[in-house]
mmCIF file of the N, C-alpha and C atoms, coordinates in Angstrom:
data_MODEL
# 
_entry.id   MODEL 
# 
loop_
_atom_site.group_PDB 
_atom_site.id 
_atom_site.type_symbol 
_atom_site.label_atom_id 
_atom_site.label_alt_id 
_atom_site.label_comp_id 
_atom_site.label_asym_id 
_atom_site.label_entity_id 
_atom_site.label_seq_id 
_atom_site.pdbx_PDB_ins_code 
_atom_site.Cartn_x 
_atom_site.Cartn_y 
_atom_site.Cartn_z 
_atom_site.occupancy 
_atom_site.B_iso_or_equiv 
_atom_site.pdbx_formal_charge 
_atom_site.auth_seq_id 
_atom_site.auth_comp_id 
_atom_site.auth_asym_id 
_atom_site.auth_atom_id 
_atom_site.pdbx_PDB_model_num 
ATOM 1   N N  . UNK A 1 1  ? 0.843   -1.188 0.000   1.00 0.00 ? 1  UNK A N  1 
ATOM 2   C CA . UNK A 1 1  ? 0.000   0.000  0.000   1.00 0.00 ? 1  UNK A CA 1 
ATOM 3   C C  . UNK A 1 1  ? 0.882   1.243  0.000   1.00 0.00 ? 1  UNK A C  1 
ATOM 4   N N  . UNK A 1 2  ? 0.335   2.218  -0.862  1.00 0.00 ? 2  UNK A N  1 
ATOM 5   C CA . UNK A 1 2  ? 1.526   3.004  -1.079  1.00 0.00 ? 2  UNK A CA 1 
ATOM 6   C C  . UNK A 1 2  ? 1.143   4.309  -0.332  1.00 0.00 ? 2  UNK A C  1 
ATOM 7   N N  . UNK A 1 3  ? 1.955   5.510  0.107   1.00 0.00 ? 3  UNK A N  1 
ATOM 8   C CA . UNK A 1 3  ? 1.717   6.045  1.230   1.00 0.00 ? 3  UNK A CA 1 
ATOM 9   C C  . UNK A 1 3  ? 0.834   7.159  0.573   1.00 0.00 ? 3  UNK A C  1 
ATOM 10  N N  . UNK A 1 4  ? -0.055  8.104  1.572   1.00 0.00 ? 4  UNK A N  1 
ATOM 11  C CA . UNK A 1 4  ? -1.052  9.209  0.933   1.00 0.00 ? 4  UNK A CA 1 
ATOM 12  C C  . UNK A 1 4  ? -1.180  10.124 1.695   1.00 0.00 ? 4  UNK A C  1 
ATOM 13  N N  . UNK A 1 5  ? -1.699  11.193 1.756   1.00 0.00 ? 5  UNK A N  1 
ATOM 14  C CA . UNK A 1 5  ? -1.750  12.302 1.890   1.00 0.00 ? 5  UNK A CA 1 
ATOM 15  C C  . UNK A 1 5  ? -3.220  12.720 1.837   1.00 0.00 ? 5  UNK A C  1 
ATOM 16  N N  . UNK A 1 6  ? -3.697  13.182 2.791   1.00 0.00 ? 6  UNK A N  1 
ATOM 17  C CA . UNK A 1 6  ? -5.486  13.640 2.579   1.00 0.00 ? 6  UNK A CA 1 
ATOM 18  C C  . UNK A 1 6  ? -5.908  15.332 3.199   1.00 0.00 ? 6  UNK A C  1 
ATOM 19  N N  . UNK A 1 7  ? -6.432  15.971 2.341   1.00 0.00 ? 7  UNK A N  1 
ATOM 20  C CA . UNK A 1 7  ? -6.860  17.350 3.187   1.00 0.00 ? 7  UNK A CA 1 
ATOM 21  C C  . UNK A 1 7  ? -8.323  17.209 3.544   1.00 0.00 ? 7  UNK A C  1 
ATOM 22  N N  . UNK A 1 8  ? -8.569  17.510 5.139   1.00 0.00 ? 8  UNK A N  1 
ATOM 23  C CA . UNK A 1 8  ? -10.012 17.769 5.658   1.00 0.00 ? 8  UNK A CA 1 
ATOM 24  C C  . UNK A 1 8  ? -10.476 19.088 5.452   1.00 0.00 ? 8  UNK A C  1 
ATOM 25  N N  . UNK A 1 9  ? -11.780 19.339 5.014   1.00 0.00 ? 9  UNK A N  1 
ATOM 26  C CA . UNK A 1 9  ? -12.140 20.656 5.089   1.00 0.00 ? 9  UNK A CA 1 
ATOM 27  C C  . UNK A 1 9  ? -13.746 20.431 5.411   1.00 0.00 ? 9  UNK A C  1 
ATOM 28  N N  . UNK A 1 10 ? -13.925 21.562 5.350   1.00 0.00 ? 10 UNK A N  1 
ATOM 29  C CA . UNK A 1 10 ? -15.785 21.363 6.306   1.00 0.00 ? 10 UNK A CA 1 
ATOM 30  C C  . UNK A 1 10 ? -16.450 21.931 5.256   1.00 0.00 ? 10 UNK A C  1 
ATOM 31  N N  . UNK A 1 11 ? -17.763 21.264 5.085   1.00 0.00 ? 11 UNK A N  1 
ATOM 32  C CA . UNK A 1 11 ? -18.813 21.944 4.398   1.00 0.00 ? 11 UNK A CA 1 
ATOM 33  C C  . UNK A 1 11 ? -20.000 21.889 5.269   1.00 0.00 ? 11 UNK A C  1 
ATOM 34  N N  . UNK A 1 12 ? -20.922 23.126 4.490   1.00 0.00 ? 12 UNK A N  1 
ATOM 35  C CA . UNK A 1 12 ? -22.298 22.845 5.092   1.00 0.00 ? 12 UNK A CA 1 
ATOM 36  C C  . UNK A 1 12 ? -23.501 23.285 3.993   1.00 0.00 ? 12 UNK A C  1 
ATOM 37  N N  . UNK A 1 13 ? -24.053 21.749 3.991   1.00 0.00 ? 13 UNK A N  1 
ATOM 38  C CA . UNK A 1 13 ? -25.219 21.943 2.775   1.00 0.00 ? 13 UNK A CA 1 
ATOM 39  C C  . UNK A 1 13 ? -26.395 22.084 3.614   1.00 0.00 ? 13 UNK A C  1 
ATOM 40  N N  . UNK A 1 14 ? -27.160 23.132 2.531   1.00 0.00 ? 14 UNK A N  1 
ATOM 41  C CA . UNK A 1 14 ? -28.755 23.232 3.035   1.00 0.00 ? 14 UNK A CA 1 
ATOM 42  C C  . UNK A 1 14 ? -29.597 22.456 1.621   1.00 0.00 ? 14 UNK A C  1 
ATOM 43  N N  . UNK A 1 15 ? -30.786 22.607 3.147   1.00 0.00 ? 15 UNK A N  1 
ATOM 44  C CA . UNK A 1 15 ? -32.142 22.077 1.785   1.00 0.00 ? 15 UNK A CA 1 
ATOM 45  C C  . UNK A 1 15 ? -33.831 22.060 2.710   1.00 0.00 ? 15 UNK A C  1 
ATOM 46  N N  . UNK A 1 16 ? -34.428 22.185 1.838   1.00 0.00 ? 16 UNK A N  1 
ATOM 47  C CA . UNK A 1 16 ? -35.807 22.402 2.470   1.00 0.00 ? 16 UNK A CA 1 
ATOM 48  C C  . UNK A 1 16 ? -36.459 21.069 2.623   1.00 0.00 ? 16 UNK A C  1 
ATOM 49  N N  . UNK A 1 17 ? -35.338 20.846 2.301   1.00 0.00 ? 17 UNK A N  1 
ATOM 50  C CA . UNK A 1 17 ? -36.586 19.138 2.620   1.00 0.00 ? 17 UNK A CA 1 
ATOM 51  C C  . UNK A 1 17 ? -35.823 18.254 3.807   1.00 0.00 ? 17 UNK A C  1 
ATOM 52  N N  . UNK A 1 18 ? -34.665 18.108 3.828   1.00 0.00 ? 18 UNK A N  1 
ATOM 53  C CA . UNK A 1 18 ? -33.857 17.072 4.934   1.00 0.00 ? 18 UNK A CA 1 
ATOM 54  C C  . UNK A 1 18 ? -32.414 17.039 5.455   1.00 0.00 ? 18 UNK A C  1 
ATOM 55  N N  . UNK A 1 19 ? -32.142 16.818 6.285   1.00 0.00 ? 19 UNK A N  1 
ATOM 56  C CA . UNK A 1 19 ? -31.072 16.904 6.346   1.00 0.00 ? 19 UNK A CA 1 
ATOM 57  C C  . UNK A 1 19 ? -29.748 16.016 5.917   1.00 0.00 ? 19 UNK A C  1 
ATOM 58  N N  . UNK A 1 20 ? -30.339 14.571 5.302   1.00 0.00 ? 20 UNK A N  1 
ATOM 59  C CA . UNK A 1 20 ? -29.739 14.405 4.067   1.00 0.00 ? 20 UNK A CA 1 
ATOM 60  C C  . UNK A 1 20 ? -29.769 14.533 2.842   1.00 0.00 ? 20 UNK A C  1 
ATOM 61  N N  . UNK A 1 21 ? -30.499 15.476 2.601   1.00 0.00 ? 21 UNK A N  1 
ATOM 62  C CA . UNK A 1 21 ? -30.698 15.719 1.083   1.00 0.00 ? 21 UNK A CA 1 
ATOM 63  C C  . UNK A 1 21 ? -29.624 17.226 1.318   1.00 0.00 ? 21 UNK A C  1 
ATOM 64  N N  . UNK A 1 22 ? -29.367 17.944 2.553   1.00 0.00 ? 22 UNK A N  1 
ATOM 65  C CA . UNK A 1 22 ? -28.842 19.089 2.879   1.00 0.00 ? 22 UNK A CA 1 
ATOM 66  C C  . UNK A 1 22 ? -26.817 18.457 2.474   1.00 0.00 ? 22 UNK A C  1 
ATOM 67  N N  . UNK A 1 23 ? -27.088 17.313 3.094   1.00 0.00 ? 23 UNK A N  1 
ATOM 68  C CA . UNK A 1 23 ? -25.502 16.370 2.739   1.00 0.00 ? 23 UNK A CA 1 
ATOM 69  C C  . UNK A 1 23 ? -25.339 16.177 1.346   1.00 0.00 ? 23 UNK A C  1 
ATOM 70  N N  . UNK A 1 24 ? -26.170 15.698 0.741   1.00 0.00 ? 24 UNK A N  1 
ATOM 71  C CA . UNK A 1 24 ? -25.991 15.343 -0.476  1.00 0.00 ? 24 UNK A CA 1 
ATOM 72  C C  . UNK A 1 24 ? -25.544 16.379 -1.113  1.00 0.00 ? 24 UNK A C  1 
ATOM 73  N N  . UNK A 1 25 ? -26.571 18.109 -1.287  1.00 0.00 ? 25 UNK A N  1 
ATOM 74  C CA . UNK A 1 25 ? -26.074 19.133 -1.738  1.00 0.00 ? 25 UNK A CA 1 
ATOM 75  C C  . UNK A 1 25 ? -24.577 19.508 -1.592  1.00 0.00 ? 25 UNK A C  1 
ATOM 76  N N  . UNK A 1 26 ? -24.289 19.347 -0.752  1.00 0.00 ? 26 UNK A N  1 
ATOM 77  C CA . UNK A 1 26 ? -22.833 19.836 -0.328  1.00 0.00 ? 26 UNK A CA 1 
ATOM 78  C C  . UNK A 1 26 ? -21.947 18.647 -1.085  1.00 0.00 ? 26 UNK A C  1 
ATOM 79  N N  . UNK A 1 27 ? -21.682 17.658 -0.664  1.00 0.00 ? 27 UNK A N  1 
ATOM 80  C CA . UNK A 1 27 ? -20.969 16.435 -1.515  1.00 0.00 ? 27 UNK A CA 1 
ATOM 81  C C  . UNK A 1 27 ? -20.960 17.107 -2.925  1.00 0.00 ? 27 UNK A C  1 
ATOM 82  N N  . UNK A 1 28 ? -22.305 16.874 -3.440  1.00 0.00 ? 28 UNK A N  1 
ATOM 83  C CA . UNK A 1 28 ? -22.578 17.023 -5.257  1.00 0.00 ? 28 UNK A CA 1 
ATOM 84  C C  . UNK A 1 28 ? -21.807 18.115 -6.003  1.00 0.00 ? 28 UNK A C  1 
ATOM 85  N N  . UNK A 1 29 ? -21.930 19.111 -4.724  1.00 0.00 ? 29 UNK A N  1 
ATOM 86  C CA . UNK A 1 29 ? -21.475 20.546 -5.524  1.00 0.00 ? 29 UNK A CA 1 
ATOM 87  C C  . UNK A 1 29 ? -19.985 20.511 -5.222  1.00 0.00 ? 29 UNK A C  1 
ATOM 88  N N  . UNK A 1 30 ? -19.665 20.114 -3.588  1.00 0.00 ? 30 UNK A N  1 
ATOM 89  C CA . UNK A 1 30 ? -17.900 19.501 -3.654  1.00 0.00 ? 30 UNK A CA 1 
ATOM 90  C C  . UNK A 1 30 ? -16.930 19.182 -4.711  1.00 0.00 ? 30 UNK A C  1 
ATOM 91  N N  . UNK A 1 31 ? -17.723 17.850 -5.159  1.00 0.00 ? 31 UNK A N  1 
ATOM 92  C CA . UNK A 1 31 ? -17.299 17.244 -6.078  1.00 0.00 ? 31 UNK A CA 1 
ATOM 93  C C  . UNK A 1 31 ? -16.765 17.342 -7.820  1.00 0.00 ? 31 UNK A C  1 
ATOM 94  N N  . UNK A 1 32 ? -17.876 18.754 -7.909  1.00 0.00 ? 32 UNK A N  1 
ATOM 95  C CA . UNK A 1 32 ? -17.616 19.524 -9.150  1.00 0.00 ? 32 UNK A CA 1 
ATOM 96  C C  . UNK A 1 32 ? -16.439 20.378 -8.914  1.00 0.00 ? 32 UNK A C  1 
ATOM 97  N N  . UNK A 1 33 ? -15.957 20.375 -7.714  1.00 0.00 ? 33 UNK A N  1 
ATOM 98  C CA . UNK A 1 33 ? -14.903 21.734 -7.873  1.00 0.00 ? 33 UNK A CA 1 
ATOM 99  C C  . UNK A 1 33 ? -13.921 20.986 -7.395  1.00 0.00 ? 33 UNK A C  1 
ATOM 100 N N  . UNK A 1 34 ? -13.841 19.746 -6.651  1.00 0.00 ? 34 UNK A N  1 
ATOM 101 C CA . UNK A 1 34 ? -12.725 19.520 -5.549  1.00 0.00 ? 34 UNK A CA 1 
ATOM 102 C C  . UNK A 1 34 ? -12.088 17.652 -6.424  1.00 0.00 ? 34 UNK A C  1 
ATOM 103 N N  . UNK A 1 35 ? -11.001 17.171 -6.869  1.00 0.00 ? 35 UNK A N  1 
ATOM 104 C CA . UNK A 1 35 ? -10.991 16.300 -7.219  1.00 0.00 ? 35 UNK A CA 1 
ATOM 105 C C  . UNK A 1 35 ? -10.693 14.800 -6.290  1.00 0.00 ? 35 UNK A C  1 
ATOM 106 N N  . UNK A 1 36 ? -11.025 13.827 -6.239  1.00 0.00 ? 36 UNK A N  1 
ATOM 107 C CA . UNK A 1 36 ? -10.675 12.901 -5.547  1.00 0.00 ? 36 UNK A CA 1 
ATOM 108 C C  . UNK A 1 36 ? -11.549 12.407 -3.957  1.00 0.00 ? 36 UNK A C  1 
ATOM 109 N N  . UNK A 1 37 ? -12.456 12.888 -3.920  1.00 0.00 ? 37 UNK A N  1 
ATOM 110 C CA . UNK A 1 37 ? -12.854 12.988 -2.543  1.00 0.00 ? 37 UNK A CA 1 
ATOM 111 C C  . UNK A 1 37 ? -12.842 11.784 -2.114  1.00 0.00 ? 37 UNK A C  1 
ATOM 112 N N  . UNK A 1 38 ? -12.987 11.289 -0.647  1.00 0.00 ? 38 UNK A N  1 
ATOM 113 C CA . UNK A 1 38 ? -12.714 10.086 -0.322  1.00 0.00 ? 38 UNK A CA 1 
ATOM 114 C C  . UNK A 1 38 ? -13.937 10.124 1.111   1.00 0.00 ? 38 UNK A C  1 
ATOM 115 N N  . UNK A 1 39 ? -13.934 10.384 1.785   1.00 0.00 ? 39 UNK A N  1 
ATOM 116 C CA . UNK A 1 39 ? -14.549 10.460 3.316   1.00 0.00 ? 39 UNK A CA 1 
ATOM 117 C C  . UNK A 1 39 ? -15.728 11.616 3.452   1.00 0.00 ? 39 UNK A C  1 
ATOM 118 N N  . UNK A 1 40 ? -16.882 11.115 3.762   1.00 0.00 ? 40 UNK A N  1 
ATOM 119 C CA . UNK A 1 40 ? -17.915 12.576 4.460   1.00 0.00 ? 40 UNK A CA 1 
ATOM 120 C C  . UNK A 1 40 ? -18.331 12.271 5.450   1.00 0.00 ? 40 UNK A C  1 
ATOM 121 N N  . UNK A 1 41 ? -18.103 13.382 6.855   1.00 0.00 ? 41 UNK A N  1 
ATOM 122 C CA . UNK A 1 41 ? -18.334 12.560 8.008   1.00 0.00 ? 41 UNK A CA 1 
ATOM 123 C C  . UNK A 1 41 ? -19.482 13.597 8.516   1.00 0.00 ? 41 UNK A C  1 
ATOM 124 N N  . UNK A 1 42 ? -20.859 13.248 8.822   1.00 0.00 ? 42 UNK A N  1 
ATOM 125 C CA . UNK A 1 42 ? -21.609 14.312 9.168   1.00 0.00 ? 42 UNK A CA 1 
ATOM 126 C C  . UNK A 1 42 ? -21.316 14.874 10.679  1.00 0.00 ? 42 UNK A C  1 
ATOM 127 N N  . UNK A 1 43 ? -20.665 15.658 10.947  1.00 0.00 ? 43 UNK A N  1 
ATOM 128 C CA . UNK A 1 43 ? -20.111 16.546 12.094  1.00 0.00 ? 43 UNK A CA 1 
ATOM 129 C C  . UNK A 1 43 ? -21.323 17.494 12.855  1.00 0.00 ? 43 UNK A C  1 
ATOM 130 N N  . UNK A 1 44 ? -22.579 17.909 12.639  1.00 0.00 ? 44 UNK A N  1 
ATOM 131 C CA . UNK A 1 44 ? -23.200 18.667 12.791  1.00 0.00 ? 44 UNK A CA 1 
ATOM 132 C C  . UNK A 1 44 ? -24.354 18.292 12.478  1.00 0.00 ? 44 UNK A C  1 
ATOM 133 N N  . UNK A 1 45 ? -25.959 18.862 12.757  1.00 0.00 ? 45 UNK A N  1 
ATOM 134 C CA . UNK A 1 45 ? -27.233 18.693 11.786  1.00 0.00 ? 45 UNK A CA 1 
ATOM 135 C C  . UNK A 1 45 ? -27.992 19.954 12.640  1.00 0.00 ? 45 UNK A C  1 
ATOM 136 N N  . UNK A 1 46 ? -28.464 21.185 12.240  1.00 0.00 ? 46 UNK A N  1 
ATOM 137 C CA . UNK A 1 46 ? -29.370 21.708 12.978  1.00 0.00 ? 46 UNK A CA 1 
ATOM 138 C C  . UNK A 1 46 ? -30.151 22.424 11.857  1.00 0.00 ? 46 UNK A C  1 
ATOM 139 N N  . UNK A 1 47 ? -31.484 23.296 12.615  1.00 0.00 ? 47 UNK A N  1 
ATOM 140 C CA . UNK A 1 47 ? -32.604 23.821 11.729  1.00 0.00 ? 47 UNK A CA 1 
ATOM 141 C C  . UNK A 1 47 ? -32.284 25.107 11.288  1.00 0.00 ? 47 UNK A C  1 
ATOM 142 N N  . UNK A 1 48 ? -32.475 25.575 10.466  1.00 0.00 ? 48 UNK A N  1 
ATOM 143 C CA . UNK A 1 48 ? -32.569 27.653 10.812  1.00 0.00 ? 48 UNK A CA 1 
ATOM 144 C C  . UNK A 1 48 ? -33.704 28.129 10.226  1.00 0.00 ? 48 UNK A C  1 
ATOM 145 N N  . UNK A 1 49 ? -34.277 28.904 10.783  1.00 0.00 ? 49 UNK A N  1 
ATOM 146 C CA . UNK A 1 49 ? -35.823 29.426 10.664  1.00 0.00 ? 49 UNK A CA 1 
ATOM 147 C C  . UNK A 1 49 ? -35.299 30.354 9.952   1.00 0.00 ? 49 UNK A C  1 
ATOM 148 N N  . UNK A 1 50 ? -35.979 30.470 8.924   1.00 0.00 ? 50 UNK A N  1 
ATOM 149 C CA . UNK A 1 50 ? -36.333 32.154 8.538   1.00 0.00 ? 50 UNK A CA 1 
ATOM 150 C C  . UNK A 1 50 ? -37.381 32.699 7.843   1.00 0.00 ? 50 UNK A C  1 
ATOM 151 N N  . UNK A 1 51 ? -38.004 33.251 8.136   1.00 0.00 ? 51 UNK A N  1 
ATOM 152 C CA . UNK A 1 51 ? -39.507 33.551 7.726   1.00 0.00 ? 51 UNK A CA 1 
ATOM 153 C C  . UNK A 1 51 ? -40.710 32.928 8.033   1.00 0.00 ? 51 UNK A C  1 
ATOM 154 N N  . UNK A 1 52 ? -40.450 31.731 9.229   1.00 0.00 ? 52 UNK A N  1 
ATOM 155 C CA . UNK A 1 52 ? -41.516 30.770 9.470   1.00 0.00 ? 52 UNK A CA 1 
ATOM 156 C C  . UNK A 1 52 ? -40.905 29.712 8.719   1.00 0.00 ? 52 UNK A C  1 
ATOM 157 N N  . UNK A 1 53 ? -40.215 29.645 7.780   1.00 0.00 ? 53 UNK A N  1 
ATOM 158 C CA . UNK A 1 53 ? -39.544 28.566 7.225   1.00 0.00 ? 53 UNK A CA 1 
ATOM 159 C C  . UNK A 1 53 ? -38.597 27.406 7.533   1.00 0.00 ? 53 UNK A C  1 
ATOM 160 N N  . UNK A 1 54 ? -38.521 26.436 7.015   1.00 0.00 ? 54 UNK A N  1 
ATOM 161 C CA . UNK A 1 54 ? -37.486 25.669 7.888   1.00 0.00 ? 54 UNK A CA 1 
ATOM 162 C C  . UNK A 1 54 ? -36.181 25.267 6.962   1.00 0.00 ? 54 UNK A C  1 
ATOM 163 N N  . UNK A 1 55 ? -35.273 25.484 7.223   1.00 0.00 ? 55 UNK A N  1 
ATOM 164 C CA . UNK A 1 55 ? -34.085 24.882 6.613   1.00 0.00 ? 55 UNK A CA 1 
ATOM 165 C C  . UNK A 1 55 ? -33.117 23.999 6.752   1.00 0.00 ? 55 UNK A C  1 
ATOM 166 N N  . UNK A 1 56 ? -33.339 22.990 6.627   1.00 0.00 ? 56 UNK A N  1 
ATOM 167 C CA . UNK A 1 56 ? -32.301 21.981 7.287   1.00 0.00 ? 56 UNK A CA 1 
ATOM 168 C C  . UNK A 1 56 ? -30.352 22.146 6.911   1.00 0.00 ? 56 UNK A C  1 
ATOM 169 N N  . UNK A 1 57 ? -29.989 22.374 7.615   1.00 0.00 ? 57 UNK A N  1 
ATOM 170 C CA . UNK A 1 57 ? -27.828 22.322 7.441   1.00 0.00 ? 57 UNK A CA 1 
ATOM 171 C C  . UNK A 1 57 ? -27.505 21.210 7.647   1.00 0.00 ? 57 UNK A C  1 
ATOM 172 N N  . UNK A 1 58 ? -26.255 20.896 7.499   1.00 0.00 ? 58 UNK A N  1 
ATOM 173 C CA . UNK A 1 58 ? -25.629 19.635 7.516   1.00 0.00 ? 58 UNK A CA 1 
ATOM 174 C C  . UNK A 1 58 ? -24.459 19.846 7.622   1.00 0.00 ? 58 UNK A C  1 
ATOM 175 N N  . UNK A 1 59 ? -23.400 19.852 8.251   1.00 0.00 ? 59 UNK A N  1 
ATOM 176 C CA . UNK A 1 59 ? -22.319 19.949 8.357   1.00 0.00 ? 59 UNK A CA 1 
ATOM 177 C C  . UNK A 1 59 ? -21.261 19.176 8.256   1.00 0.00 ? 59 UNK A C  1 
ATOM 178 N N  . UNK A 1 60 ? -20.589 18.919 7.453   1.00 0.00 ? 60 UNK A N  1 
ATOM 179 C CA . UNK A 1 60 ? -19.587 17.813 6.900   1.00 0.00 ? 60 UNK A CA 1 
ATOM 180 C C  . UNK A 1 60 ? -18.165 18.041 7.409   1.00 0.00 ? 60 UNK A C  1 
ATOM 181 N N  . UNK A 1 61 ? -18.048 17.154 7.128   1.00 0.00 ? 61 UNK A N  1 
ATOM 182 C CA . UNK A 1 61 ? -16.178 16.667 7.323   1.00 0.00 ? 61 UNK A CA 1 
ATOM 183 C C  . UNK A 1 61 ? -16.039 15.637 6.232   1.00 0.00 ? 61 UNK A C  1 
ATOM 184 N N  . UNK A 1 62 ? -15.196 16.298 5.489   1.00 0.00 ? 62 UNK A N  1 
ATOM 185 C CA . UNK A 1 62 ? -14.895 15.862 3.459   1.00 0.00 ? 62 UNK A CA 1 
ATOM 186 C C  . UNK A 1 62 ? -13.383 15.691 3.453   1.00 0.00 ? 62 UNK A C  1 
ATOM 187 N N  . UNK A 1 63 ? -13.061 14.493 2.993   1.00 0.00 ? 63 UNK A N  1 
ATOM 188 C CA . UNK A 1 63 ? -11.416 14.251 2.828   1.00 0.00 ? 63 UNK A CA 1 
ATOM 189 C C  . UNK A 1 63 ? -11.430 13.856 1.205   1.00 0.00 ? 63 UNK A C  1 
ATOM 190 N N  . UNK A 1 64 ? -10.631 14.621 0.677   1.00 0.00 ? 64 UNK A N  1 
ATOM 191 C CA . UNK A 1 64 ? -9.783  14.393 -0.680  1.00 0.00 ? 64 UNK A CA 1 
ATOM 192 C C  . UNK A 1 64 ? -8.188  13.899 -0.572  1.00 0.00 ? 64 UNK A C  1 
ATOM 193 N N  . UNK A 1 65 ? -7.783  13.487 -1.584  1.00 0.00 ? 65 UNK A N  1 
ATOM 194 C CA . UNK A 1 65 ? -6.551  13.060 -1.503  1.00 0.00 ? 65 UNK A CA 1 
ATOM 195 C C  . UNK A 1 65 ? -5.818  14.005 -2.452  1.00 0.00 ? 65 UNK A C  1 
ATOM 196 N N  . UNK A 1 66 ? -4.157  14.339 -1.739  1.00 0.00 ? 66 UNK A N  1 
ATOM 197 C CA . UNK A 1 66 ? -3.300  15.191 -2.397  1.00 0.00 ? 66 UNK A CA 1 
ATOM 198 C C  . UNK A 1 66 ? -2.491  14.159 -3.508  1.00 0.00 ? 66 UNK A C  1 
ATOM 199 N N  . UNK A 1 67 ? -2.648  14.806 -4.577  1.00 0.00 ? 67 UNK A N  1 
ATOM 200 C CA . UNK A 1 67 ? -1.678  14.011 -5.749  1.00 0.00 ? 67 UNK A CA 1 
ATOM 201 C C  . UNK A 1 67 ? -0.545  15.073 -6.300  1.00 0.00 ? 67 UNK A C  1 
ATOM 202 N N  . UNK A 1 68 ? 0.550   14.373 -6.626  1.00 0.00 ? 68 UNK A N  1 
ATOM 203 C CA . UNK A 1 68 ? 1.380   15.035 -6.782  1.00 0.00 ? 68 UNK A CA 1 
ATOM 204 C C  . UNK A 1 68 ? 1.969   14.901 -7.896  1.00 0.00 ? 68 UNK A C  1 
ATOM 205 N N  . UNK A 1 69 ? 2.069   16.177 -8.541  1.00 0.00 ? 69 UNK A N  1 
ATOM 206 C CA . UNK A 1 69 ? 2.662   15.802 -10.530 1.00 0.00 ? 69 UNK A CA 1 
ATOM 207 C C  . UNK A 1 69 ? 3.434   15.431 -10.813 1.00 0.00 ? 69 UNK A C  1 
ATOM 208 N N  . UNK A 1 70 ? 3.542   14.450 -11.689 1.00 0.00 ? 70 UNK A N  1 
ATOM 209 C CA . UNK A 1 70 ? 4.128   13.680 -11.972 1.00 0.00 ? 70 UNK A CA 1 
ATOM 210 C C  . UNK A 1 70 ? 4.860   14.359 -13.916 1.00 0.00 ? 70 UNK A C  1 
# 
């Protein structure tokens, strides 16, 4: 097994419907910008009102792996 290198960084997806559909957002859109991802650890889950409304967050912990050019 050959040795690796990983960066953690935090996200937090919303959504009006759940708080895994609030995870998923965040991953999906991650993934378009960030290459390699490996790990999502849900770190967090709370509501935020606004307007009478409800919004579900999700708070992640996302590991990608560092590659190095070759």
């Amino acid at each position: 097994m050959s040795e690796s290198v990983y960066k953690i960084i935090e996200l937090v997806g919303t959504s009006a419907e759940s708080w895994e559909k609030a995870a998923v957002n965040a991953i999906e859109t991650a993934s378009r910008h960030l290459k390699d991802l490996r790990v999502g650890e849900v770190a967090e889950m709370d509501i935020h009102l606004e307007d009478g409304k409800i919004m579900y967050r999700t708070k992640l912990k996302v590991s990608f792996k560092y590659h190095e050019d070759i």
